[in-house]
NUSEKE-762533 format. One record per atom (N, C-alpha, C): residue number from 1; atom name; x, y, z. Coordinates in steps of 0.1 Angstrom, whole numbers, plus 5000, padded with zeros to 4 digits. Example, Ala and Ser with C-alpha at 12.3 -4.5 7.8 and 13.67 -1.06 7.14 Angstrom:
<tibas>
i: 1 at: N east: 5132 north: 4943 up: 5078 $
i: 1 at: CA east: 5123 north: 4955 up: 5078 $
i: 1 at: C east: 5132 north: 4967 up: 5078 $
i: 2 at: N east: 5128 north: 4978 up: 5071 $
i: 2 at: CA east: 5137 north: 4989 up: 5071 $
i: 2 at: C east: 5129 north: 5000 up: 5079 $
</tibas>
This chain:
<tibas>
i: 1 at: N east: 4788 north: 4999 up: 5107 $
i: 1 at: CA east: 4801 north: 4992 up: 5111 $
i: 1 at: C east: 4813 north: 5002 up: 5109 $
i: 2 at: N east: 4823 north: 5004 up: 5120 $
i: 2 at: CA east: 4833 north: 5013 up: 5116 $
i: 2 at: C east: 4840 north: 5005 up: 5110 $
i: 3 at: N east: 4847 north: 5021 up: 5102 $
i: 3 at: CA east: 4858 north: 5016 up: 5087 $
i: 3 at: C east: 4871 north: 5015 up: 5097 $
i: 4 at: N east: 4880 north: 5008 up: 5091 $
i: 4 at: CA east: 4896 north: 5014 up: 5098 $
i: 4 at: C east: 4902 north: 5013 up: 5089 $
i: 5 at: N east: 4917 north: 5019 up: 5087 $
i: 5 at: CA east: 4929 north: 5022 up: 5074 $
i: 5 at: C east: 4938 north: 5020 up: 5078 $
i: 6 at: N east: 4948 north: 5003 up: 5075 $
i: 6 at: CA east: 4960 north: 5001 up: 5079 $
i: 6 at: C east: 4964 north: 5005 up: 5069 $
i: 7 at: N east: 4978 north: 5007 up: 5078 $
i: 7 at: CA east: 4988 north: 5009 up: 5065 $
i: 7 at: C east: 5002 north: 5003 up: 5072 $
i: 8 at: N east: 5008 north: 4992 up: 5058 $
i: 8 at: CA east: 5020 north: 4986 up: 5066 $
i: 8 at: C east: 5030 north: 4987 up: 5056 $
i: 9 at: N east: 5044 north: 4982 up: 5059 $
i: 9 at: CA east: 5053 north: 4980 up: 5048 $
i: 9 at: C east: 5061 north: 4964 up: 5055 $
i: 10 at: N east: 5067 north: 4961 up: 5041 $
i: 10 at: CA east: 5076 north: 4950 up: 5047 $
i: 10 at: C east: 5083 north: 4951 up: 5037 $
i: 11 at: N east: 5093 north: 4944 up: 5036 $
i: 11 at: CA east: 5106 north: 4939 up: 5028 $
i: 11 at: C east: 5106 north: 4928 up: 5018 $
i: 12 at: N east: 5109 north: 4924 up: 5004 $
i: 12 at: CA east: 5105 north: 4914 up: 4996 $
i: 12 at: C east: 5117 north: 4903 up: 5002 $
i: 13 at: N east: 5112 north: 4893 up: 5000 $
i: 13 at: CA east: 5121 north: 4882 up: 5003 $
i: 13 at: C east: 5133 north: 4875 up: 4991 $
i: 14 at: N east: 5141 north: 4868 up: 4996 $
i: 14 at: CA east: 5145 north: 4859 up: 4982 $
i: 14 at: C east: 5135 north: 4850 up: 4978 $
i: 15 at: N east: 5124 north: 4849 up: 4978 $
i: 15 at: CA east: 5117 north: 4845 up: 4972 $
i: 15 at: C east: 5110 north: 4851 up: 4963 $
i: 16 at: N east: 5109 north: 4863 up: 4964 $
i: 16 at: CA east: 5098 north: 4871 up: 4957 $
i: 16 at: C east: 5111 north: 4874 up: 4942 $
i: 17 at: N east: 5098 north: 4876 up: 4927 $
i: 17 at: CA east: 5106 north: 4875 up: 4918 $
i: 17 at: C east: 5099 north: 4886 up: 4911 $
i: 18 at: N east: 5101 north: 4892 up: 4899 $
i: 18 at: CA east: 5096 north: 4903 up: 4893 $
i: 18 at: C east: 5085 north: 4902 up: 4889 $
i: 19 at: N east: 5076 north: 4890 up: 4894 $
i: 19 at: CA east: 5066 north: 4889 up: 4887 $
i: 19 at: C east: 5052 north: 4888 up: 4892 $
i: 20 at: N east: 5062 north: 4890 up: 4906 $
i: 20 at: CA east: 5053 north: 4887 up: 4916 $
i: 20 at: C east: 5043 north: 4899 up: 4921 $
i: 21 at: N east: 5049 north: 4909 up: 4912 $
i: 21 at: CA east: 5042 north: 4922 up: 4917 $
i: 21 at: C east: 5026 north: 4921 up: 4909 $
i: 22 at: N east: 5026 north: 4917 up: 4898 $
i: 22 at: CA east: 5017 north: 4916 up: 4894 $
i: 22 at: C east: 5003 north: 4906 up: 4892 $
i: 23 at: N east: 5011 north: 4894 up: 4901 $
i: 23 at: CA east: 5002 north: 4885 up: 4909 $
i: 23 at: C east: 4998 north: 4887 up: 4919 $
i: 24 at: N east: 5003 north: 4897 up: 4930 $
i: 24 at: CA east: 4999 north: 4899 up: 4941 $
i: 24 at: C east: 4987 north: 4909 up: 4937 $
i: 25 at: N east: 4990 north: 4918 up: 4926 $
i: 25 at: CA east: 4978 north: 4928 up: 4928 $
i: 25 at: C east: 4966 north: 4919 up: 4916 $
i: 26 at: N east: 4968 north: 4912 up: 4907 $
i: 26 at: CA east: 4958 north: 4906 up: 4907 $
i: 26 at: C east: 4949 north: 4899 up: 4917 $
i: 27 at: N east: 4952 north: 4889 up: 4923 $
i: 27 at: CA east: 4947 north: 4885 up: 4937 $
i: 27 at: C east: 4945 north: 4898 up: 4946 $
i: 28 at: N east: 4947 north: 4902 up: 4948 $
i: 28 at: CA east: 4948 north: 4918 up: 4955 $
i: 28 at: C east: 4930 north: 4918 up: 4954 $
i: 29 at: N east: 4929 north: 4929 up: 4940 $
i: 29 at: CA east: 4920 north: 4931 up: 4934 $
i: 29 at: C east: 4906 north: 4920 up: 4937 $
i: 30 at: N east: 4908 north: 4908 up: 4929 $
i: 30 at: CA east: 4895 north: 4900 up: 4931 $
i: 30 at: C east: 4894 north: 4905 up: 4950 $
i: 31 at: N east: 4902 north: 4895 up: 4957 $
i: 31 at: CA east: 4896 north: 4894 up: 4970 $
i: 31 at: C east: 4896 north: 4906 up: 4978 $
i: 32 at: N east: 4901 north: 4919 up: 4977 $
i: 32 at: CA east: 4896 north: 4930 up: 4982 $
i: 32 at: C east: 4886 north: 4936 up: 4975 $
i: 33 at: N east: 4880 north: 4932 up: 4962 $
i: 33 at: CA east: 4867 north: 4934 up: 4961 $
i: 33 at: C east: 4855 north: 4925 up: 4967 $
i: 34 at: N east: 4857 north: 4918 up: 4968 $
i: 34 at: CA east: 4846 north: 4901 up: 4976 $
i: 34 at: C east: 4847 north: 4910 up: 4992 $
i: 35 at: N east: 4853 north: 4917 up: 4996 $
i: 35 at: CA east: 4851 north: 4920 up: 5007 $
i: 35 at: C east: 4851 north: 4935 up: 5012 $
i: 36 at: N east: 4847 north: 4939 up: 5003 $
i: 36 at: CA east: 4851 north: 4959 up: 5003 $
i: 36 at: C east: 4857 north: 4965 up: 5006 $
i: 37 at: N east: 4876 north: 4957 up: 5005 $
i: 37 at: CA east: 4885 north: 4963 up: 5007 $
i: 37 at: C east: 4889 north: 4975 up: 4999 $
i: 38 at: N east: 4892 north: 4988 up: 5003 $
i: 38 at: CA east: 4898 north: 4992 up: 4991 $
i: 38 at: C east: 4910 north: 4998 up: 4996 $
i: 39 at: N east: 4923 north: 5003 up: 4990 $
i: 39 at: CA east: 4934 north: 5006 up: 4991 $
i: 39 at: C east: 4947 north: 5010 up: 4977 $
i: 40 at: N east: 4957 north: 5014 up: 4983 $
i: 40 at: CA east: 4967 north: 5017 up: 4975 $
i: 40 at: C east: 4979 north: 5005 up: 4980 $
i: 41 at: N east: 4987 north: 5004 up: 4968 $
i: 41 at: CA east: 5001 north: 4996 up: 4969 $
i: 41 at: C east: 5010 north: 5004 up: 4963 $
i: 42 at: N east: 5023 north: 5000 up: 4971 $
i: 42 at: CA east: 5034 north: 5011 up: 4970 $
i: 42 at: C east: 5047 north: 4999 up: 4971 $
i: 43 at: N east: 5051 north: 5002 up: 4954 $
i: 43 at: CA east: 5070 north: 4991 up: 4956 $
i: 43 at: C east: 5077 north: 4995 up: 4949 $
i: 44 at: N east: 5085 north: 4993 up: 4959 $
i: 44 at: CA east: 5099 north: 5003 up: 4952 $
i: 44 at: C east: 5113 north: 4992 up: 4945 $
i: 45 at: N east: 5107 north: 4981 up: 4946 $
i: 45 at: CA east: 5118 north: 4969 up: 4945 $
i: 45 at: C east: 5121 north: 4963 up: 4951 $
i: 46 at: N east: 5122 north: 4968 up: 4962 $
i: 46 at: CA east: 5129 north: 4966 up: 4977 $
i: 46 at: C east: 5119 north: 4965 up: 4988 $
i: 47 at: N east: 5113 north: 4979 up: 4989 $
i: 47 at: CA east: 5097 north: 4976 up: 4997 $
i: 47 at: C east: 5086 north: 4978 up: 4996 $
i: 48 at: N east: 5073 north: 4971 up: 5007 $
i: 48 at: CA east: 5062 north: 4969 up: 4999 $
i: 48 at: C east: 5054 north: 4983 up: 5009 $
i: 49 at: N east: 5049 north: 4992 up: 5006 $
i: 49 at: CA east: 5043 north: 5005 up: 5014 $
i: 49 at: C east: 5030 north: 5004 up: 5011 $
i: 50 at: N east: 5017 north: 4999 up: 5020 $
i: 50 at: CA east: 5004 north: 4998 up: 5015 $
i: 50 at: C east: 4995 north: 5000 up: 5027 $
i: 51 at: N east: 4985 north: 5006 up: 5019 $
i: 51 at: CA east: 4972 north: 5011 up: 5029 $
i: 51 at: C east: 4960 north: 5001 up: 5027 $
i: 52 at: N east: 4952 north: 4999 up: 5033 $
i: 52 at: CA east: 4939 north: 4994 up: 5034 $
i: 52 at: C east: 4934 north: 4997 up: 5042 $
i: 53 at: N east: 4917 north: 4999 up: 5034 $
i: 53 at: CA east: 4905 north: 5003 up: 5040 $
i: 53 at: C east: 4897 north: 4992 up: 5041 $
i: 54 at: N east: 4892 north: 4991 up: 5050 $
i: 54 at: CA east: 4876 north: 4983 up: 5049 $
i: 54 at: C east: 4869 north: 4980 up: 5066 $
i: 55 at: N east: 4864 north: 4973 up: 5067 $
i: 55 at: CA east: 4858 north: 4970 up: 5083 $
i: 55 at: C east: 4869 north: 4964 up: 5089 $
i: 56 at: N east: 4875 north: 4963 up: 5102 $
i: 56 at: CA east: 4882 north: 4959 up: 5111 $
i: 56 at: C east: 4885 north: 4944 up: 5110 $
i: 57 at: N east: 4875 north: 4937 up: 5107 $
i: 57 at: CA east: 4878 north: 4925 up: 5108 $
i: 57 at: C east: 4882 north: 4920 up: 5088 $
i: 58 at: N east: 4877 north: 4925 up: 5083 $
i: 58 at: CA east: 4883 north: 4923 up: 5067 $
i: 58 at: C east: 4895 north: 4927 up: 5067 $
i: 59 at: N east: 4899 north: 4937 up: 5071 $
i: 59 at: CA east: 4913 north: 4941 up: 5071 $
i: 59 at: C east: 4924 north: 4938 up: 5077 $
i: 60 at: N east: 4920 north: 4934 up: 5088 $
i: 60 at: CA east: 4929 north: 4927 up: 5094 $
i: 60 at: C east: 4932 north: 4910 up: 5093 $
i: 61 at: N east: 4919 north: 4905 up: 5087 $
i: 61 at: CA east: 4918 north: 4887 up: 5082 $
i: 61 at: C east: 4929 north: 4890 up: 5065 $
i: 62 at: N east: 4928 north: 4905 up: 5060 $
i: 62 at: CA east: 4941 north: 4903 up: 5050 $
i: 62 at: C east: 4952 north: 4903 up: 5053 $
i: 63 at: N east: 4954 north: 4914 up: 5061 $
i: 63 at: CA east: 4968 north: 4919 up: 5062 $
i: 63 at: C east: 4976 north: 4905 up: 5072 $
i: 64 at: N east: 4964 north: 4896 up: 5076 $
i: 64 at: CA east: 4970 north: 4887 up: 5084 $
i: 64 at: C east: 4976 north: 4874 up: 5071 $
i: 65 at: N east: 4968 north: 4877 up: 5061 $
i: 65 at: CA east: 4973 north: 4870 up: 5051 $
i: 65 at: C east: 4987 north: 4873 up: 5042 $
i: 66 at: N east: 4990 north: 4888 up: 5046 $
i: 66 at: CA east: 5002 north: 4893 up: 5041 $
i: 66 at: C east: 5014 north: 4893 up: 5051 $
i: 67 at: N east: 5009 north: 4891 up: 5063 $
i: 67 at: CA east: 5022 north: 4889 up: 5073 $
i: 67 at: C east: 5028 north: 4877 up: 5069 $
i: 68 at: N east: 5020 north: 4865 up: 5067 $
i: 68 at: CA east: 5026 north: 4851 up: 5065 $
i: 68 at: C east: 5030 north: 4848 up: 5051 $
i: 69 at: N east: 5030 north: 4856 up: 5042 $
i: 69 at: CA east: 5033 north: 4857 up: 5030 $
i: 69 at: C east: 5048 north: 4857 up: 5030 $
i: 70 at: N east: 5050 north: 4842 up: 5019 $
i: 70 at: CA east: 5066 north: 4840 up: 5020 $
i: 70 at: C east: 5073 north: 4851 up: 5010 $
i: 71 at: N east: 5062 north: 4856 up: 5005 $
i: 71 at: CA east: 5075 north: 4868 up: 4996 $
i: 71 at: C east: 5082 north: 4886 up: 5006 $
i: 72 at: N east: 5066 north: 4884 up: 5018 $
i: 72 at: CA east: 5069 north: 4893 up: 5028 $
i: 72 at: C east: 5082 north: 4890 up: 5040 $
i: 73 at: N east: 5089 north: 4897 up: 5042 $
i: 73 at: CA east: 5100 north: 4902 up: 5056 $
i: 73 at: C east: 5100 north: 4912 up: 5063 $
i: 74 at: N east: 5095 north: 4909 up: 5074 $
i: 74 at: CA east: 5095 north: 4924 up: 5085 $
i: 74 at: C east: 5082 north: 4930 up: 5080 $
i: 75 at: N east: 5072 north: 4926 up: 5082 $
i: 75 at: CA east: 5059 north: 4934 up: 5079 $
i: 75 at: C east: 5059 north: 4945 up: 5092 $
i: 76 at: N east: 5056 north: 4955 up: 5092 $
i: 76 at: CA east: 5051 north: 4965 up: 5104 $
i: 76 at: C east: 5037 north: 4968 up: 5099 $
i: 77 at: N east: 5032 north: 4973 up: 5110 $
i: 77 at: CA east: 5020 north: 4981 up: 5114 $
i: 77 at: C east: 5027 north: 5000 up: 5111 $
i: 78 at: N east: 5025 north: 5006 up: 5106 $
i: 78 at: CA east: 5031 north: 5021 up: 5110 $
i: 78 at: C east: 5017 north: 5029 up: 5108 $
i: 79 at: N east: 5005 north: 5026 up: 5109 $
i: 79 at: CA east: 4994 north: 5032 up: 5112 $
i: 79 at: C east: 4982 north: 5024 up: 5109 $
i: 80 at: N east: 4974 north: 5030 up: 5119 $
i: 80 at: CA east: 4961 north: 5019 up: 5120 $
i: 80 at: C east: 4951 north: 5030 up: 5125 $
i: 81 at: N east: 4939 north: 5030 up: 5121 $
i: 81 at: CA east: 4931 north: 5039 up: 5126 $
i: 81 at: C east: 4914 north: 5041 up: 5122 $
i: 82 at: N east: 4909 north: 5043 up: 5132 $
i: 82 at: CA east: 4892 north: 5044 up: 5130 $
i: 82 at: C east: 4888 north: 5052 up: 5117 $
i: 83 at: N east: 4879 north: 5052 up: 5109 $
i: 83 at: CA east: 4883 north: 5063 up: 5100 $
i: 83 at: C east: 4867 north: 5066 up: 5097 $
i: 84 at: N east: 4863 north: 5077 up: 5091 $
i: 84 at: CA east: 4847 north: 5081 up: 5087 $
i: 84 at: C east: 4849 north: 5075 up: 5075 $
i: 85 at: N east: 4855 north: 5082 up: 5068 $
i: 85 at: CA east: 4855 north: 5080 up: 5048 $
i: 85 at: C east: 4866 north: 5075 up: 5043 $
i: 86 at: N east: 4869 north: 5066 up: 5037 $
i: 86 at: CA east: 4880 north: 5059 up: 5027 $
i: 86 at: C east: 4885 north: 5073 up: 5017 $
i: 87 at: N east: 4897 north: 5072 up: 5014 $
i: 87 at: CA east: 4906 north: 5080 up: 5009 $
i: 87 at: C east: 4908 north: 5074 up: 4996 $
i: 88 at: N east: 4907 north: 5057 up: 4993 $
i: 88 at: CA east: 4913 north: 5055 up: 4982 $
i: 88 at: C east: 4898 north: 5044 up: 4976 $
i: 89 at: N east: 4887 north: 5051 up: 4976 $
i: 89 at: CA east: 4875 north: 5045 up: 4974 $
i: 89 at: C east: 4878 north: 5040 up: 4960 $
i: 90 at: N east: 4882 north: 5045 up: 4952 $
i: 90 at: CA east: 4880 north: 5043 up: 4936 $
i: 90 at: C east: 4889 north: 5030 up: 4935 $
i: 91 at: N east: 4895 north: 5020 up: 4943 $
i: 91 at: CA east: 4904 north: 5010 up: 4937 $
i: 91 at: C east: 4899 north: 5000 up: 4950 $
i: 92 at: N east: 4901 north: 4987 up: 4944 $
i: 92 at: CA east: 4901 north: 4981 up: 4948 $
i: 92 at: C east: 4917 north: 4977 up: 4955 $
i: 93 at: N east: 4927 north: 4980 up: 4945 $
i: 93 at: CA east: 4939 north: 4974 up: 4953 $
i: 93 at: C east: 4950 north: 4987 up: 4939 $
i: 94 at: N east: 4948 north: 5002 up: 4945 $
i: 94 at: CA east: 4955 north: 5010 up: 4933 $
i: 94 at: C east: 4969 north: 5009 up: 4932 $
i: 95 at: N east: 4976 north: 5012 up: 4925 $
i: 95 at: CA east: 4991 north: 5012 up: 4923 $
i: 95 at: C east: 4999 north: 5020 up: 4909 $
i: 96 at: N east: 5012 north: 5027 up: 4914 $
i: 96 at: CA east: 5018 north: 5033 up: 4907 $
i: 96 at: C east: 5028 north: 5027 up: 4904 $
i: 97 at: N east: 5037 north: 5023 up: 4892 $
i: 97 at: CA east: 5048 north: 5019 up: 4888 $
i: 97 at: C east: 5059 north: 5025 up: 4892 $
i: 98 at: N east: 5069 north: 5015 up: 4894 $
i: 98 at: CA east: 5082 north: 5024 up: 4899 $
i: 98 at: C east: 5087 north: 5030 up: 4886 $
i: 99 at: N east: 5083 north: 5043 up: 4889 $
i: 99 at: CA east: 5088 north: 5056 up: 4879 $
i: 99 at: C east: 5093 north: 5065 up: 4886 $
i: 100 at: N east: 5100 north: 5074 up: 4873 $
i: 100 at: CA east: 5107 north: 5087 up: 4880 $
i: 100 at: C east: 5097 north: 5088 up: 4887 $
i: 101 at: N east: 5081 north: 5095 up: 4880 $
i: 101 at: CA east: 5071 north: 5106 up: 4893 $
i: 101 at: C east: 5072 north: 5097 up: 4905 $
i: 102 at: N east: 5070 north: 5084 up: 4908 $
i: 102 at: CA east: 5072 north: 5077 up: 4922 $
i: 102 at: C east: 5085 north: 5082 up: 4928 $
i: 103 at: N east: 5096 north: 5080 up: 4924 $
i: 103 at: CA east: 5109 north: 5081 up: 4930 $
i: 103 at: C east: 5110 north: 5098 up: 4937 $
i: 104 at: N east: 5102 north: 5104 up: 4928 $
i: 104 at: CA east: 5099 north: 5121 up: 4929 $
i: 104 at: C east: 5093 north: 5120 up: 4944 $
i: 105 at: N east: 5081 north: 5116 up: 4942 $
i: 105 at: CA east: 5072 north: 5116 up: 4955 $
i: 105 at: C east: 5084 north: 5115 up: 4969 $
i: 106 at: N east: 5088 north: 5100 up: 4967 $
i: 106 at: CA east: 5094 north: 5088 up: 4979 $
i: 106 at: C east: 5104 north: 5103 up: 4983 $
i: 107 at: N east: 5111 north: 5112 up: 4975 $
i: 107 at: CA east: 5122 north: 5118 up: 4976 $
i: 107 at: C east: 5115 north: 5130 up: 4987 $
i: 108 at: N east: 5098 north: 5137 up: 4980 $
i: 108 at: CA east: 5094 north: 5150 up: 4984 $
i: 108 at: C east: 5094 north: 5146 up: 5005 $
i: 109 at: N east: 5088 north: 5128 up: 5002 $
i: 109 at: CA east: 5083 north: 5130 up: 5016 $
i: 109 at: C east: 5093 north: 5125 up: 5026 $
i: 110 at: N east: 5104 north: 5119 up: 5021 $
i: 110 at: CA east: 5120 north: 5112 up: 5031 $
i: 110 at: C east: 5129 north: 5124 up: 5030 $
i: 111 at: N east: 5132 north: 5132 up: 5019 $
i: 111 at: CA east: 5141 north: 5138 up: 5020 $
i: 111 at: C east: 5156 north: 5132 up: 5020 $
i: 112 at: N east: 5149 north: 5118 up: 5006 $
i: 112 at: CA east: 5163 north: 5111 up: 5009 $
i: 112 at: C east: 5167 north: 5103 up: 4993 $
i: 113 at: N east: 5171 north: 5098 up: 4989 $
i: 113 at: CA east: 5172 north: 5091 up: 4976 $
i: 113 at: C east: 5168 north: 5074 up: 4981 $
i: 114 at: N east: 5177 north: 5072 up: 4991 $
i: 114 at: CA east: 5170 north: 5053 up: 5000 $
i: 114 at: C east: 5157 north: 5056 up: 5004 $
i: 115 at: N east: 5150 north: 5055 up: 4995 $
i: 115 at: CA east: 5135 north: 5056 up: 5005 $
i: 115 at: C east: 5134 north: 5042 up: 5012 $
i: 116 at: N east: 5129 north: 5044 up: 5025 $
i: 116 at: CA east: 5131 north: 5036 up: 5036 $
i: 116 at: C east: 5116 north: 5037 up: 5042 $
i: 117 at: N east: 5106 north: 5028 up: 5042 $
i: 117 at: CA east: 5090 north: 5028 up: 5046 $
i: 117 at: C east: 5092 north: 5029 up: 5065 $
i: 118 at: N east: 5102 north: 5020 up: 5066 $
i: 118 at: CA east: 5103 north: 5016 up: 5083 $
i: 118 at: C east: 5109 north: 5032 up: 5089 $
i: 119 at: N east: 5108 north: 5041 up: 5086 $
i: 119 at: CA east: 5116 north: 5054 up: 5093 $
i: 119 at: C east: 5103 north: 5062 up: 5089 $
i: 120 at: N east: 5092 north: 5059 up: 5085 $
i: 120 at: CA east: 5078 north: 5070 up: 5086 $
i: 120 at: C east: 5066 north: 5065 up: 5092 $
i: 121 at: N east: 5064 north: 5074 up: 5101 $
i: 121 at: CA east: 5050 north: 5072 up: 5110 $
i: 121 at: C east: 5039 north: 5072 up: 5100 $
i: 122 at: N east: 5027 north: 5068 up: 5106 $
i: 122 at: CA east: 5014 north: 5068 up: 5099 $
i: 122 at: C east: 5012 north: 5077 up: 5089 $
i: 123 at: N east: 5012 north: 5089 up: 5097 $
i: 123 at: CA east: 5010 north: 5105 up: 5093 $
i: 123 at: C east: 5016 north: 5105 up: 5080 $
i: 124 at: N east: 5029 north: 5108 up: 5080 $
i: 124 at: CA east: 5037 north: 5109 up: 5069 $
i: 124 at: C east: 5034 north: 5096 up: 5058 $
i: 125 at: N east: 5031 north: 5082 up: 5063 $
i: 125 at: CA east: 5034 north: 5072 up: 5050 $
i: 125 at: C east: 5019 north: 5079 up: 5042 $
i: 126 at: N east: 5004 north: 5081 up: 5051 $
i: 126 at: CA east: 4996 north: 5084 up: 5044 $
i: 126 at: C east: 4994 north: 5095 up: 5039 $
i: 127 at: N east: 5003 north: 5107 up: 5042 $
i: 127 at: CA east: 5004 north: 5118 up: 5027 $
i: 127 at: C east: 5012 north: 5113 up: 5018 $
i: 128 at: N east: 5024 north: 5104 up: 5020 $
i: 128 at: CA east: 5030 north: 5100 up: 5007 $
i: 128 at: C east: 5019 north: 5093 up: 4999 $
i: 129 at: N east: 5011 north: 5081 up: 5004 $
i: 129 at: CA east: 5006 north: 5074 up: 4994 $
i: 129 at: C east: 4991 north: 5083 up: 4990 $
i: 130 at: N east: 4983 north: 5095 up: 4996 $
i: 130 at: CA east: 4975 north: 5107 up: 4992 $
i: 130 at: C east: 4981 north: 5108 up: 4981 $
i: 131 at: N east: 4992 north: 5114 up: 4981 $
i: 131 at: CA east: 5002 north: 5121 up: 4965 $
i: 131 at: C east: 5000 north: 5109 up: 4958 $
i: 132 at: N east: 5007 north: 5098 up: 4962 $
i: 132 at: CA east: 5007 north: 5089 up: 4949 $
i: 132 at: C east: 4993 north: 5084 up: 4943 $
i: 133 at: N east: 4980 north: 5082 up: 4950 $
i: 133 at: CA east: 4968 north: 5082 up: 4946 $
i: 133 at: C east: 4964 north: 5099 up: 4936 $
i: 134 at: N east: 4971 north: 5108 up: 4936 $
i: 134 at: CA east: 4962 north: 5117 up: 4928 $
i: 134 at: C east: 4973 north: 5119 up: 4920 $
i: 135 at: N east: 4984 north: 5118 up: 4918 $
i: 135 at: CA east: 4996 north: 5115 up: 4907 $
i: 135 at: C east: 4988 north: 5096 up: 4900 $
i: 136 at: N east: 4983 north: 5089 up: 4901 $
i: 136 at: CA east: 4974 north: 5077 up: 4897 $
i: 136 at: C east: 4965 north: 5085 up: 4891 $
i: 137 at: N east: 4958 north: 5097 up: 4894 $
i: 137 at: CA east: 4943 north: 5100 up: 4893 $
i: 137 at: C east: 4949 north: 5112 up: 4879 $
i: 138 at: N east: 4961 north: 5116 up: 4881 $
i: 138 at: CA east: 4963 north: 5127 up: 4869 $
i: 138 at: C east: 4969 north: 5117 up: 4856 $
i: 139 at: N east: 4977 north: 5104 up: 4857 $
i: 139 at: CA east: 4980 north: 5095 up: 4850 $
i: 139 at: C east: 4965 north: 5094 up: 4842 $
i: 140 at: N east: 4957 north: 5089 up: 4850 $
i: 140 at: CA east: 4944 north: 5077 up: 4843 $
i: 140 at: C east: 4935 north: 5091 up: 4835 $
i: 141 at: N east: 4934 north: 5104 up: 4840 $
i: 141 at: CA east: 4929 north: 5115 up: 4832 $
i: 141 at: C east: 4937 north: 5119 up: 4821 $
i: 142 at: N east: 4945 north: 5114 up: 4813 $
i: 142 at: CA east: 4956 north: 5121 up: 4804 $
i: 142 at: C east: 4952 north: 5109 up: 4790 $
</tibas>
């Protein structure tokens, strides 16, 4: 069965509250394991920058679950693609805290201090969240 790797961003709502980051990737976790999703999550406060892996129709039965999510605004699509091998096999749903090294990253790949998800194509959001999966991988080794 082919794999595919979305990757989308959207905007938090007035709904969404500080706490919510950490219920989303709970739930995250359980049900992208029940279905062999695996992926990275990316927030900056402001936006949500996220990939997932898994078979076409698992991936898309989520991310259809995160379009209608009242804490989501303006979800996009910014890459979608057939893929051989998963990139972020080791997580079910990985994530880095908004830290300097994050803020570092958002800066290396915008060239900007507003990191803005909606002004980067596929290409570019998936070397940003590459970096932030092995900046995750040099954290969890220390």
């Amino acid at each position: 069965m082919d794999l595919v790797r979305l990757i989308y961003t959207s905007t938090i709502t007035e709904q969404f509250e500080v706490e919510d980051i950490a219920r989303i990737l709970k739930v995250a976790r359980v049900n992208n394991k029940a279905l062999n999703v695996t992926g990275l999550l990316s927030f900056n406060r402001q936006f949500f920058l996220q990939c997932l892996e898994g078979t076409r129709q698992d991936v898309n039965q989520i991310y259809h679950k995160i379009a209608t999510d009242s804490r989501h605004k303006k979800p996009e699509i910014i890459g979608y693609q057939v893929i051989s091998d998963r990139e972020f096999d080791s997580w079910n749903m990985g994530y880095l805290q908004n830290t300097e090294s994050l803020r570092e990253l958002f800066y290396q790949h915008t060239k900007s201090i507003n990191f803005d998800p909606y002004n980067m194509n596929g290409e570019r959001a998936l070397s940003l969240l590459l970096d932030i999966r092995d900046e995750i991988k040099r954290a969890e080794a220390q």
